[in-house]
PDBQT receptor file of N, H, CA, C and O in Angstrom, charges set to zero:
ATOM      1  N   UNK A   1       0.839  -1.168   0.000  1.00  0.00    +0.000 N 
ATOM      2  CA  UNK A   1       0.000   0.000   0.000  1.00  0.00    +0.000 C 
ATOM      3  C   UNK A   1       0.890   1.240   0.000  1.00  0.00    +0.000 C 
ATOM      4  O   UNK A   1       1.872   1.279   0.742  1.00  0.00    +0.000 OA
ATOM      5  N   UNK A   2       0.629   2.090  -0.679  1.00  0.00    +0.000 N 
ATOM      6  H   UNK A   2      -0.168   2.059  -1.281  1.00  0.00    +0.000 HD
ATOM      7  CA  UNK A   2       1.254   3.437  -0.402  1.00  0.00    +0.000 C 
ATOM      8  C   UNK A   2       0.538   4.616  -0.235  1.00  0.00    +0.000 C 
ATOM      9  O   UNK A   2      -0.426   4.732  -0.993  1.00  0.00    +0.000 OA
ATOM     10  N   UNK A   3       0.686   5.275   0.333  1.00  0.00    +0.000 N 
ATOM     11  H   UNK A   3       1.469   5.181   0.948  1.00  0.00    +0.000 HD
ATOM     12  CA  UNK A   3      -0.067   6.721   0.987  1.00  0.00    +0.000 C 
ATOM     13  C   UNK A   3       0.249   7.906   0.013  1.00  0.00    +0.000 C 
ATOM     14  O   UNK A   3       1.395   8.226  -0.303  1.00  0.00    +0.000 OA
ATOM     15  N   UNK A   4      -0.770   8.459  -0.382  1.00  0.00    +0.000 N 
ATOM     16  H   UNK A   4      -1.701   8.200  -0.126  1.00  0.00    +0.000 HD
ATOM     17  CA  UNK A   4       0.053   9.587  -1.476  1.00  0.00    +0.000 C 
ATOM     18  C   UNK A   4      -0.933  10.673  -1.047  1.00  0.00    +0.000 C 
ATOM     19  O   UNK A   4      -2.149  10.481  -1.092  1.00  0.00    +0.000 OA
ATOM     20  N   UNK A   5      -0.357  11.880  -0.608  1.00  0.00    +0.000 N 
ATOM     21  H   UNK A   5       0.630  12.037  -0.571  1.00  0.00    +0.000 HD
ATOM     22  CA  UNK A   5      -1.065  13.322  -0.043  1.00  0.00    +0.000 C 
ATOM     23  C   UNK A   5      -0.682  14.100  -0.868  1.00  0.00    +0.000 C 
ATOM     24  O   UNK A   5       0.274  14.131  -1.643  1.00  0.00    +0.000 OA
ATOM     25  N   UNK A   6      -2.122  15.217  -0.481  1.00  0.00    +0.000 N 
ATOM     26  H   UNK A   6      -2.899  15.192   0.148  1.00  0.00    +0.000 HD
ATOM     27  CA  UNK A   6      -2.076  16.388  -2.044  1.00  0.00    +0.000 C 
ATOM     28  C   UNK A   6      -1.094  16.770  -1.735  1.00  0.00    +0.000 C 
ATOM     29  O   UNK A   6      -0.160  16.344  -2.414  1.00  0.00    +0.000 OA
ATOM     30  N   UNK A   7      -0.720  17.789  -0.539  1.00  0.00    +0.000 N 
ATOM     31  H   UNK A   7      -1.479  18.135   0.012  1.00  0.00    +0.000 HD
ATOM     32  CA  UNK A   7      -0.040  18.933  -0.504  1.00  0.00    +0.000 C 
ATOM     33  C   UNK A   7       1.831  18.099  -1.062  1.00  0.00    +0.000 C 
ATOM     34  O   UNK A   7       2.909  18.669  -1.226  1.00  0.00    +0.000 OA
ATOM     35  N   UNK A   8       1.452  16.593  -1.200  1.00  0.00    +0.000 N 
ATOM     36  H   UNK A   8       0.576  16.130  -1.066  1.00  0.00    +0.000 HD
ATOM     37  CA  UNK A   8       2.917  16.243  -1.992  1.00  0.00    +0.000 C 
ATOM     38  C   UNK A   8       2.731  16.480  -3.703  1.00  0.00    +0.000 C 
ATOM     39  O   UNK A   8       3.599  16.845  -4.496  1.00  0.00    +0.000 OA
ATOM     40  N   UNK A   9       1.797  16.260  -3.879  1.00  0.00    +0.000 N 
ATOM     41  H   UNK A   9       1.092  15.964  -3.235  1.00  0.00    +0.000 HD
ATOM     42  CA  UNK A   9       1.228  16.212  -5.141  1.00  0.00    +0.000 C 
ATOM     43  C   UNK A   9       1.178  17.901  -5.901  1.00  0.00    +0.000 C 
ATOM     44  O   UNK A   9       1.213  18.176  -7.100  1.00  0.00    +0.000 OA
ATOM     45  N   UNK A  10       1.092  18.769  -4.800  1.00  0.00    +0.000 N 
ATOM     46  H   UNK A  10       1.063  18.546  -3.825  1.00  0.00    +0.000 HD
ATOM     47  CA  UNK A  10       1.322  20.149  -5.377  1.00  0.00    +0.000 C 
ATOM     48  C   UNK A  10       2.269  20.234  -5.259  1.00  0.00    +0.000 C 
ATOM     49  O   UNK A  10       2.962  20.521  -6.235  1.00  0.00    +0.000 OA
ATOM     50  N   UNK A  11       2.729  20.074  -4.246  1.00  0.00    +0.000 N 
ATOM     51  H   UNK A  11       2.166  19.842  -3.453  1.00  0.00    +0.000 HD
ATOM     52  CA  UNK A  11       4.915  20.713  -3.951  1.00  0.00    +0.000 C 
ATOM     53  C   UNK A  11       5.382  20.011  -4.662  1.00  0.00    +0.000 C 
ATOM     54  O   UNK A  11       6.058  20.607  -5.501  1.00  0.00    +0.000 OA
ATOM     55  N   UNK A  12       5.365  18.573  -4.810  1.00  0.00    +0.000 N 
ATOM     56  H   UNK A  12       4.816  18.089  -4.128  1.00  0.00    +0.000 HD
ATOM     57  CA  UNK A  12       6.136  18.072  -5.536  1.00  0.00    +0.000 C 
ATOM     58  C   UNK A  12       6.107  16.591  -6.685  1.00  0.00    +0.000 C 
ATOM     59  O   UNK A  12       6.581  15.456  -6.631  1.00  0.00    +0.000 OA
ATOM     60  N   UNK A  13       5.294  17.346  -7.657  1.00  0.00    +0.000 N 
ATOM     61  H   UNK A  13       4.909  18.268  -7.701  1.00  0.00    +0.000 HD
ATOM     62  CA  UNK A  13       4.294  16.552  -8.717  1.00  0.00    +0.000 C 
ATOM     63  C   UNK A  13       5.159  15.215  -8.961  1.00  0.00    +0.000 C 
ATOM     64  O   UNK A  13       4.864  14.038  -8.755  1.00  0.00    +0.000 OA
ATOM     65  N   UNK A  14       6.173  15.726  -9.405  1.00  0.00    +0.000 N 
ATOM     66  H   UNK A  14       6.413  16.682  -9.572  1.00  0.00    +0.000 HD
ATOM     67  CA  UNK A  14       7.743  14.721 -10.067  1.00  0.00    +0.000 C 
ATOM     68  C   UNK A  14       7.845  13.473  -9.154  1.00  0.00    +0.000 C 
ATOM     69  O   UNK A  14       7.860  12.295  -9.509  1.00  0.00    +0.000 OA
ATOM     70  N   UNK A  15       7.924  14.076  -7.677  1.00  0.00    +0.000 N 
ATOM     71  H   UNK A  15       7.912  15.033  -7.388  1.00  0.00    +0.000 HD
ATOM     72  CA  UNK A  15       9.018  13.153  -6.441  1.00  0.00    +0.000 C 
ATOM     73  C   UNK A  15       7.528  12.013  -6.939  1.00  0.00    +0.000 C 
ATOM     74  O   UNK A  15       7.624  11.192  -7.851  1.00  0.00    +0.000 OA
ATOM     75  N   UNK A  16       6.235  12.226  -6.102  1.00  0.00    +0.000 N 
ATOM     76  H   UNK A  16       6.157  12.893  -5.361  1.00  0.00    +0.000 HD
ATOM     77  CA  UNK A  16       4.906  11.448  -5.764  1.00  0.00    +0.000 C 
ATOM     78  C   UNK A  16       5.002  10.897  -7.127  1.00  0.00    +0.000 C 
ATOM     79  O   UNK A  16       4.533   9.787  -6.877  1.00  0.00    +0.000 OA
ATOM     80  N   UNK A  17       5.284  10.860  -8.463  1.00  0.00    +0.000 N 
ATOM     81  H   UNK A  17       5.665  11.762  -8.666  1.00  0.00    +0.000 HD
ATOM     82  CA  UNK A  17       5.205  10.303  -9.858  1.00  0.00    +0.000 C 
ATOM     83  C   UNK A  17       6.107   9.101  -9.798  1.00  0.00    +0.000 C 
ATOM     84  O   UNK A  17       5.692   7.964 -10.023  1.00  0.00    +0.000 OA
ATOM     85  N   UNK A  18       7.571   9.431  -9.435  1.00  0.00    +0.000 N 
ATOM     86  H   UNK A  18       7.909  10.354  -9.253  1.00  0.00    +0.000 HD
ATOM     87  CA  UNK A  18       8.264   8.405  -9.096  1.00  0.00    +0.000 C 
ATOM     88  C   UNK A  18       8.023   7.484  -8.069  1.00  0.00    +0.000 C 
ATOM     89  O   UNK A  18       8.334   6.300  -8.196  1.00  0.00    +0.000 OA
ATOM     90  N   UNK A  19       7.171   8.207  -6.451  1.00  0.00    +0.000 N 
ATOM     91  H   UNK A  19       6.918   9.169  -6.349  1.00  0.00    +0.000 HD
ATOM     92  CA  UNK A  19       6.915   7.153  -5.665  1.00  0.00    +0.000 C 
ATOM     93  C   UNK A  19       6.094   5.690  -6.426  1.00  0.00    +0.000 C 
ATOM     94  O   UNK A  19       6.373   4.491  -6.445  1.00  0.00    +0.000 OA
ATOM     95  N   UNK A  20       4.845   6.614  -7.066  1.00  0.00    +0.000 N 
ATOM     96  H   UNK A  20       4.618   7.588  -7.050  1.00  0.00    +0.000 HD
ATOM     97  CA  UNK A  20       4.066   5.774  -7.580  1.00  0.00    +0.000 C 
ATOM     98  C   UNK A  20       4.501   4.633  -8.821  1.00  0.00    +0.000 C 
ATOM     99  O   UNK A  20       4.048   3.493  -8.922  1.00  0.00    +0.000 OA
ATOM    100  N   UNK A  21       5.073   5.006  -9.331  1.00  0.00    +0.000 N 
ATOM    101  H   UNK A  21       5.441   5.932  -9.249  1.00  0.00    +0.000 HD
ATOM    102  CA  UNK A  21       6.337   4.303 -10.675  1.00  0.00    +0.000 C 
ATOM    103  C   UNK A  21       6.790   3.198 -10.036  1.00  0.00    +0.000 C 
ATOM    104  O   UNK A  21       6.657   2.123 -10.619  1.00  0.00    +0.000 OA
ATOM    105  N   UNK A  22       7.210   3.221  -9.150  1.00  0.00    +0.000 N 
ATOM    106  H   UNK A  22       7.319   4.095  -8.677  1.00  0.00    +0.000 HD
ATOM    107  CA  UNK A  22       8.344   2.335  -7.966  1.00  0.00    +0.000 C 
ATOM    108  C   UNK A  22       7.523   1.259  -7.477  1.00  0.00    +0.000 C 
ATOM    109  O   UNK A  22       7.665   0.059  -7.711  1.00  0.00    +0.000 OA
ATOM    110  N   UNK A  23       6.488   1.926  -6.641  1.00  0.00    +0.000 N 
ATOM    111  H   UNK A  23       6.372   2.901  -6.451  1.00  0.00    +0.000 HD
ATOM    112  CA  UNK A  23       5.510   1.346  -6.323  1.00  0.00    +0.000 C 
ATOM    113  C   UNK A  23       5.233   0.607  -7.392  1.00  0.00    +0.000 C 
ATOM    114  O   UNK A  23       5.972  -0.370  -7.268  1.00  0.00    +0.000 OA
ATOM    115  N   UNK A  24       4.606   0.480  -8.382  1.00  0.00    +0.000 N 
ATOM    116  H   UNK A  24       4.006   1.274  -8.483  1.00  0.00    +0.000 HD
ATOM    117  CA  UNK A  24       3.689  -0.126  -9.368  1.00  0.00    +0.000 C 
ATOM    118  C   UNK A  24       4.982  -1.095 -10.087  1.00  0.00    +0.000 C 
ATOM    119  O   UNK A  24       4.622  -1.794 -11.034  1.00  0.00    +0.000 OA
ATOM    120  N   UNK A  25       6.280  -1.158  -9.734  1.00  0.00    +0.000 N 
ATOM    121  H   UNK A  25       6.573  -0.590  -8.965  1.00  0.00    +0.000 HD
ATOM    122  CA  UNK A  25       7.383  -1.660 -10.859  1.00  0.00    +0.000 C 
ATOM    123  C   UNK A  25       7.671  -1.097 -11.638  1.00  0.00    +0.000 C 
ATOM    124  O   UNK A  25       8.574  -1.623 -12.288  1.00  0.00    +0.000 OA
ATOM    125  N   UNK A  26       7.214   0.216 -12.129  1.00  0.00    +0.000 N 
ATOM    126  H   UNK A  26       6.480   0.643 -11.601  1.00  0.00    +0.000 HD
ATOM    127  CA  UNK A  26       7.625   0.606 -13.480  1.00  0.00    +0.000 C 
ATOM    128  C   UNK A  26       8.551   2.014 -13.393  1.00  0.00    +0.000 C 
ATOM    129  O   UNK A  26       8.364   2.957 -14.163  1.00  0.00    +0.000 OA
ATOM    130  N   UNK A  27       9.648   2.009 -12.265  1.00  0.00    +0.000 N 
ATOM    131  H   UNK A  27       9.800   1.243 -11.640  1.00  0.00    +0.000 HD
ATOM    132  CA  UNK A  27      10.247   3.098 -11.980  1.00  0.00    +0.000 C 
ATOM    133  C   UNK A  27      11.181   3.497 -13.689  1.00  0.00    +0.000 C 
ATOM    134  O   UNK A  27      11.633   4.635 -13.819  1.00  0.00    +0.000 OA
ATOM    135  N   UNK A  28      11.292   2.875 -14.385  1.00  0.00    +0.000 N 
ATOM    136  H   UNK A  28      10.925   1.951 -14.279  1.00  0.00    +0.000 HD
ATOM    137  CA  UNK A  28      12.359   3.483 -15.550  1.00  0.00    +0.000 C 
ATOM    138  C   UNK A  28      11.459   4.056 -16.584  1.00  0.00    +0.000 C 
ATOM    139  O   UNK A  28      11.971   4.776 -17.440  1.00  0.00    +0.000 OA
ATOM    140  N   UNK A  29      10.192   3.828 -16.611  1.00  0.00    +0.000 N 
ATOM    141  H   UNK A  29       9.776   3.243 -15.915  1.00  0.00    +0.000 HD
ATOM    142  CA  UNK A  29       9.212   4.410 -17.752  1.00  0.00    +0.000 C 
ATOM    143  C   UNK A  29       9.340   5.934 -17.618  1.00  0.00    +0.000 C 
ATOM    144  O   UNK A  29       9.963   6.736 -18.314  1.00  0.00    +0.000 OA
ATOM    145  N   UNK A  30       8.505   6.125 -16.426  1.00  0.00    +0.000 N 
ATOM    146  H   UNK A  30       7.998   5.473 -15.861  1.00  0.00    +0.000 HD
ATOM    147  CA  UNK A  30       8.320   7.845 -16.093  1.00  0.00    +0.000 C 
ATOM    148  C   UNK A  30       9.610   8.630 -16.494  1.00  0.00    +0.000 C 
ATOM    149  O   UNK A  30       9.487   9.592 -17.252  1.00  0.00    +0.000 OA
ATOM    150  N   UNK A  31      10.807   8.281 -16.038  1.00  0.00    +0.000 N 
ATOM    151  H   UNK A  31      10.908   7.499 -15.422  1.00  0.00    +0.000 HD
ATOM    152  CA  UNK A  31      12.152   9.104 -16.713  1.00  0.00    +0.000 C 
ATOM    153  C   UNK A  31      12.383   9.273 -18.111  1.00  0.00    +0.000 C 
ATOM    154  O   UNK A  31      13.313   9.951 -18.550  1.00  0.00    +0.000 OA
ATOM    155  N   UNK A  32      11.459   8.599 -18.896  1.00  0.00    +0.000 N 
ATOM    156  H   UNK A  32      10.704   8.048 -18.540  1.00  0.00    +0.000 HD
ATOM    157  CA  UNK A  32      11.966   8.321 -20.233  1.00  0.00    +0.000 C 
ATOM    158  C   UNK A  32      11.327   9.654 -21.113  1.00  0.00    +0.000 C 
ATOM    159  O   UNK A  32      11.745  10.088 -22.186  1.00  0.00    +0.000 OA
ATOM    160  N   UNK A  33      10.040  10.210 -20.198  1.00  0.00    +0.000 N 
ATOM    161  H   UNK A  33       9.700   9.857 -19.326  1.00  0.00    +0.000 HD
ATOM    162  CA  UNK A  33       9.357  11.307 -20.705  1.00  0.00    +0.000 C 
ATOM    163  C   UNK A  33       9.395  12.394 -20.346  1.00  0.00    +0.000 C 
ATOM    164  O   UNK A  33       9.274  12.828 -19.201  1.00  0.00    +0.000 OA
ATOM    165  N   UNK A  34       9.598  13.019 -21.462  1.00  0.00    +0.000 N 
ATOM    166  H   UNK A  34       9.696  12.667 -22.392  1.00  0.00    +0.000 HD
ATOM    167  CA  UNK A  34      10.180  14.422 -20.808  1.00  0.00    +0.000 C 
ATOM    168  C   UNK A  34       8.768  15.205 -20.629  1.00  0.00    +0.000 C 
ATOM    169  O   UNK A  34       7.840  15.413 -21.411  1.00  0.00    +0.000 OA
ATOM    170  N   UNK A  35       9.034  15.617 -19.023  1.00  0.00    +0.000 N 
ATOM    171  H   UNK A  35       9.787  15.448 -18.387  1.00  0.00    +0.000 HD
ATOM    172  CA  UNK A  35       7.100  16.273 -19.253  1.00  0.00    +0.000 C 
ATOM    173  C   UNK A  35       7.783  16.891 -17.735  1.00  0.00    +0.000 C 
ATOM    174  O   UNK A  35       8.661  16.535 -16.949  1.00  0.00    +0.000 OA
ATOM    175  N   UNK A  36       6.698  18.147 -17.873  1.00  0.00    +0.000 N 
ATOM    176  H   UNK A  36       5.984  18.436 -18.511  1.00  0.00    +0.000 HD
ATOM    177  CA  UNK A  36       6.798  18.915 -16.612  1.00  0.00    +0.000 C 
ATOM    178  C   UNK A  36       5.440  19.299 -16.167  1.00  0.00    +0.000 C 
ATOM    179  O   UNK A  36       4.557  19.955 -16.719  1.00  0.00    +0.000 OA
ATOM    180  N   UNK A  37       5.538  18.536 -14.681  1.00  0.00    +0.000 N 
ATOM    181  H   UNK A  37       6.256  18.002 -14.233  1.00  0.00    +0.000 HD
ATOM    182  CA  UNK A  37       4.169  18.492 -14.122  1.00  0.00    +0.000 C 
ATOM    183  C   UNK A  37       3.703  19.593 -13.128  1.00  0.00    +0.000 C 
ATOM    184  O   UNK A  37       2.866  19.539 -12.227  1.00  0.00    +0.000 OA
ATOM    185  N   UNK A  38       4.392  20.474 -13.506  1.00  0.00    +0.000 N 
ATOM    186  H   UNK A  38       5.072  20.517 -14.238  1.00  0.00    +0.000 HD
ATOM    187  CA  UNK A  38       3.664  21.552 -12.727  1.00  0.00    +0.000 C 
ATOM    188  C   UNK A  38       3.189  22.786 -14.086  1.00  0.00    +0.000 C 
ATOM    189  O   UNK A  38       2.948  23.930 -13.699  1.00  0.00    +0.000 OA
ATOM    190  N   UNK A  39       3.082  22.494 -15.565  1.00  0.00    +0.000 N 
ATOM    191  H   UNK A  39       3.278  21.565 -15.879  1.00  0.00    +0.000 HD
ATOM    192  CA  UNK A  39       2.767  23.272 -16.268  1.00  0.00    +0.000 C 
ATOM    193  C   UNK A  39       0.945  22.539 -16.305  1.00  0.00    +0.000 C 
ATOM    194  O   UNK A  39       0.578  21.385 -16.526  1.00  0.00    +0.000 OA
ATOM    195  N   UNK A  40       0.140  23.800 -15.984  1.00  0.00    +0.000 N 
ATOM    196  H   UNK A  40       0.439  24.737 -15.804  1.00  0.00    +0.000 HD
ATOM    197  CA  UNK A  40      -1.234  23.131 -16.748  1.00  0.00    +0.000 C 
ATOM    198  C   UNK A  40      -1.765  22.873 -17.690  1.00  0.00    +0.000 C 
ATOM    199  O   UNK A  40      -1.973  23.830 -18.436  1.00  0.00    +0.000 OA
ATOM    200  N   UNK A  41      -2.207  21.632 -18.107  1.00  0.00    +0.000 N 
ATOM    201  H   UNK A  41      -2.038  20.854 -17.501  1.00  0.00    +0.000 HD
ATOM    202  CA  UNK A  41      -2.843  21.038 -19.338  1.00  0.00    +0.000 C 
ATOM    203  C   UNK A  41      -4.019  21.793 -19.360  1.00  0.00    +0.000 C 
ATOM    204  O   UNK A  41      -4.044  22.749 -20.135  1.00  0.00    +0.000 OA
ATOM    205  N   UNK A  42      -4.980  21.564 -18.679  1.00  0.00    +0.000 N 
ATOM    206  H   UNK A  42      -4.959  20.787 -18.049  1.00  0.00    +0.000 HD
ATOM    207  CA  UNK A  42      -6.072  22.495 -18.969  1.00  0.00    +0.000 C 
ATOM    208  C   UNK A  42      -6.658  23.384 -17.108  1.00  0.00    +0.000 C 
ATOM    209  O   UNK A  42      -7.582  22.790 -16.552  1.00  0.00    +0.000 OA
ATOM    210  N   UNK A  43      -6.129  24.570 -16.416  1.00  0.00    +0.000 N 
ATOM    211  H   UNK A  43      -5.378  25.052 -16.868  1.00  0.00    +0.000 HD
ATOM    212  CA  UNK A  43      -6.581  25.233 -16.031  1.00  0.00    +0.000 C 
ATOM    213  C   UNK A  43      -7.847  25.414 -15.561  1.00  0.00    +0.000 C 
ATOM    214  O   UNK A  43      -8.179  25.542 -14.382  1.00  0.00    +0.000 OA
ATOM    215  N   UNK A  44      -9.059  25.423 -17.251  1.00  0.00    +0.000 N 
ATOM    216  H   UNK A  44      -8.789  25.319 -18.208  1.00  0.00    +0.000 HD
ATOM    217  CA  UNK A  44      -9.840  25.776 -16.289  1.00  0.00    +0.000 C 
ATOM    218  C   UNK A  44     -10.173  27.368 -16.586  1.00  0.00    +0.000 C 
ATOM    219  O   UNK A  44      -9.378  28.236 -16.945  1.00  0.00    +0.000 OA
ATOM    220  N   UNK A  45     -11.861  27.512 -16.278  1.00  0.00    +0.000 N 
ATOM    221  H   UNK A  45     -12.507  26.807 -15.987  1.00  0.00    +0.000 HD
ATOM    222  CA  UNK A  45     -12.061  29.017 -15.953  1.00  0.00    +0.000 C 
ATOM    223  C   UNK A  45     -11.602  29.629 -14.973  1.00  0.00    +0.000 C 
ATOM    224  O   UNK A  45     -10.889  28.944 -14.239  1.00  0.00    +0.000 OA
ATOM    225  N   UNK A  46     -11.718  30.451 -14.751  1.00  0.00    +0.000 N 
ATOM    226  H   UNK A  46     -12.297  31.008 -15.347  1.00  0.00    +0.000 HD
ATOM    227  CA  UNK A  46     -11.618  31.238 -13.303  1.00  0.00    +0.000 C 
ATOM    228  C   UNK A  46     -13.287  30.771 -12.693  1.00  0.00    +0.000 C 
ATOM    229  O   UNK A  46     -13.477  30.691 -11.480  1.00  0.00    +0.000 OA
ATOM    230  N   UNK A  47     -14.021  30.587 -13.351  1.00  0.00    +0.000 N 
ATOM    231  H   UNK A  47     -13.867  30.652 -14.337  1.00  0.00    +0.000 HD
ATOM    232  CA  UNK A  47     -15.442  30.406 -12.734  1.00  0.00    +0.000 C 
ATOM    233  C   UNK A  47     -16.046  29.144 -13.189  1.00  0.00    +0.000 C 
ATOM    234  O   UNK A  47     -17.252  29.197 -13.434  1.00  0.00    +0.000 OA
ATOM    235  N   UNK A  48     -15.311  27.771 -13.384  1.00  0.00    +0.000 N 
ATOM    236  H   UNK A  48     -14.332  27.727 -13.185  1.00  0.00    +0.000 HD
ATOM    237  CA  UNK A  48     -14.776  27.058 -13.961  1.00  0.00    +0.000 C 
ATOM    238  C   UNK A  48     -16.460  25.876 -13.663  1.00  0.00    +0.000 C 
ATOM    239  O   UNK A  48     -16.762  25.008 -14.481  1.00  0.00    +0.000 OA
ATOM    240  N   UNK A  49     -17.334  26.158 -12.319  1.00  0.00    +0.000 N 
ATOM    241  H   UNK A  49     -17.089  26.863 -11.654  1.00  0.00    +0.000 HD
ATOM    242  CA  UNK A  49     -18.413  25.669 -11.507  1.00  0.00    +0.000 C 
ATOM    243  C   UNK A  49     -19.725  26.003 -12.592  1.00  0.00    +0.000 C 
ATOM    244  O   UNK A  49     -20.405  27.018 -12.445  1.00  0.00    +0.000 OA
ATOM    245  N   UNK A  50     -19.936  25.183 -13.501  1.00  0.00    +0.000 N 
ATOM    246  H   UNK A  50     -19.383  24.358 -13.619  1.00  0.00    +0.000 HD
ATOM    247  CA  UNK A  50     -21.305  25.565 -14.270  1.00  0.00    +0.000 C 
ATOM    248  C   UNK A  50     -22.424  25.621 -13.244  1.00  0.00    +0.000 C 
ATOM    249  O   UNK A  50     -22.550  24.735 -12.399  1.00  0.00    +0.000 OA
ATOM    250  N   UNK A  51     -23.408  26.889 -13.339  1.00  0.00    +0.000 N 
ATOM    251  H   UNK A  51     -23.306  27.609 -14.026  1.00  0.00    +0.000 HD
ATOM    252  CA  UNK A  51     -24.041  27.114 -12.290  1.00  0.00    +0.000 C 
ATOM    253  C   UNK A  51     -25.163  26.450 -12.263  1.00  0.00    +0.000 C 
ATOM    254  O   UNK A  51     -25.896  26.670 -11.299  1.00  0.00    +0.000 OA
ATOM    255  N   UNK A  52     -25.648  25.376 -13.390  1.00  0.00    +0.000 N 
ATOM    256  H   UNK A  52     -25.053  25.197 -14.173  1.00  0.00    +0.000 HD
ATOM    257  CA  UNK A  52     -26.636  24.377 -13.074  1.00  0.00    +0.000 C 
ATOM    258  C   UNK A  52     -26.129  22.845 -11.936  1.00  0.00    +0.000 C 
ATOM    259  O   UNK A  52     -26.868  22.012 -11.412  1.00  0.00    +0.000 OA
ATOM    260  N   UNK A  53     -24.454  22.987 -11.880  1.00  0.00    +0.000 N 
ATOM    261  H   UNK A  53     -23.853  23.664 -12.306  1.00  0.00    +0.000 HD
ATOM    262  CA  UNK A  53     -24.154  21.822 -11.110  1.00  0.00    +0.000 C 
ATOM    263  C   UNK A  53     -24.479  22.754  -9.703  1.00  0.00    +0.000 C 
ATOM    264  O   UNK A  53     -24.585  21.820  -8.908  1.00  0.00    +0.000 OA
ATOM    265  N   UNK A  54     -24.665  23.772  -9.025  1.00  0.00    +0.000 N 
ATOM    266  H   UNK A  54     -24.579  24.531  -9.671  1.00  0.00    +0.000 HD
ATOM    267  CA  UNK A  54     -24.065  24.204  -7.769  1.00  0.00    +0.000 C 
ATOM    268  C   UNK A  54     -25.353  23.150  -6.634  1.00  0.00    +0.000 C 
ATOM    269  O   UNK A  54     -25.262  22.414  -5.652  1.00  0.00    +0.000 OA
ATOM    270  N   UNK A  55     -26.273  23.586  -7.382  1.00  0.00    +0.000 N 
ATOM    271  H   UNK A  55     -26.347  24.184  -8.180  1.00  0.00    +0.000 HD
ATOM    272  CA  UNK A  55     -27.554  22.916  -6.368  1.00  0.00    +0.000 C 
ATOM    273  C   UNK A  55     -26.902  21.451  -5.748  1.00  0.00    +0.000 C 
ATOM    274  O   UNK A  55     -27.095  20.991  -4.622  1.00  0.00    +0.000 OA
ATOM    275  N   UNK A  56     -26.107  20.899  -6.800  1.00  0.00    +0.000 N 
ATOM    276  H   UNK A  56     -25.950  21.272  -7.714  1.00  0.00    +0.000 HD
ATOM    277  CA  UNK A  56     -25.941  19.409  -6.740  1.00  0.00    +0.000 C 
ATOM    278  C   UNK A  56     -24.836  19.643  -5.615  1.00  0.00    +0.000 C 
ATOM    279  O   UNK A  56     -24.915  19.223  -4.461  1.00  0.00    +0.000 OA
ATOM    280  N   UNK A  57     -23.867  20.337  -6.119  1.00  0.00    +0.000 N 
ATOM    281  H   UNK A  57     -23.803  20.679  -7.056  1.00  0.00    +0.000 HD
ATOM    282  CA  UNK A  57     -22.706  20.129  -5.228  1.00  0.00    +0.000 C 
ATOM    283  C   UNK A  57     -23.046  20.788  -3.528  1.00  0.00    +0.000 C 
ATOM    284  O   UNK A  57     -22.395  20.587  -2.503  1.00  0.00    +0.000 OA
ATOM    285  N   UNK A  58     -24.061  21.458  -3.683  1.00  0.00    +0.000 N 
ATOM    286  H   UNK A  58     -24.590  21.622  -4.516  1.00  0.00    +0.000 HD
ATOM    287  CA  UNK A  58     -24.234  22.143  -2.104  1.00  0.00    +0.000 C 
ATOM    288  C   UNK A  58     -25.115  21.128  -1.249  1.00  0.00    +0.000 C 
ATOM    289  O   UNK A  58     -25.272  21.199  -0.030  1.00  0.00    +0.000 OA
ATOM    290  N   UNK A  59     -25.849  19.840  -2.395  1.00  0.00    +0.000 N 
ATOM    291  H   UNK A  59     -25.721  19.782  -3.385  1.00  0.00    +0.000 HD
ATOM    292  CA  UNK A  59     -26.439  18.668  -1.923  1.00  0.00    +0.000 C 
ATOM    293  C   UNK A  59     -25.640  17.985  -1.161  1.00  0.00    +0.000 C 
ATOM    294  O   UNK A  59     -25.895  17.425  -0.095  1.00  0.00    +0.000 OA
ATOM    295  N   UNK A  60     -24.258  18.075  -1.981  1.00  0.00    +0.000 N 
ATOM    296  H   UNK A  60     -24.051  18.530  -2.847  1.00  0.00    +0.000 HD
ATOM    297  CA  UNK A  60     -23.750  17.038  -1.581  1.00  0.00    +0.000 C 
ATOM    298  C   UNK A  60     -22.850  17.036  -0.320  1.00  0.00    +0.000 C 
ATOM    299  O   UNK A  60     -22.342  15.986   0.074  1.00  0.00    +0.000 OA
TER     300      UNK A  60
């Protein structure tokens, strides 16, 4: 089992990528790609909450 927390996952996207790699056996794949995980793929609005979901999410 391995434990994986956000605030590692924001500070440090890379390190938690390799934990998980290691974990799973496949520590030499992830190095092979060159990618940087703190650039965003998709962001997102600033108001990003379509306002027909809010009812749902304040349900929930």
């Amino acid at each position: 089992m391995i434990a994986l927390r956000f605030d590692e996952l924001v500070e440090q996207p890379n390190h938690l990528l390799g934990k998980c790699c290691r974990h799973l056996g496949i520590d030499k794949i992830y190095t092979s790609v060159a990618i940087s995980l703190h650039d965003r793929v998709f962001a997102g609005e600033p108001d990003a909450i379509r306002p027909s979901l809010l009812p749902i999410l304040h349900e929930m």
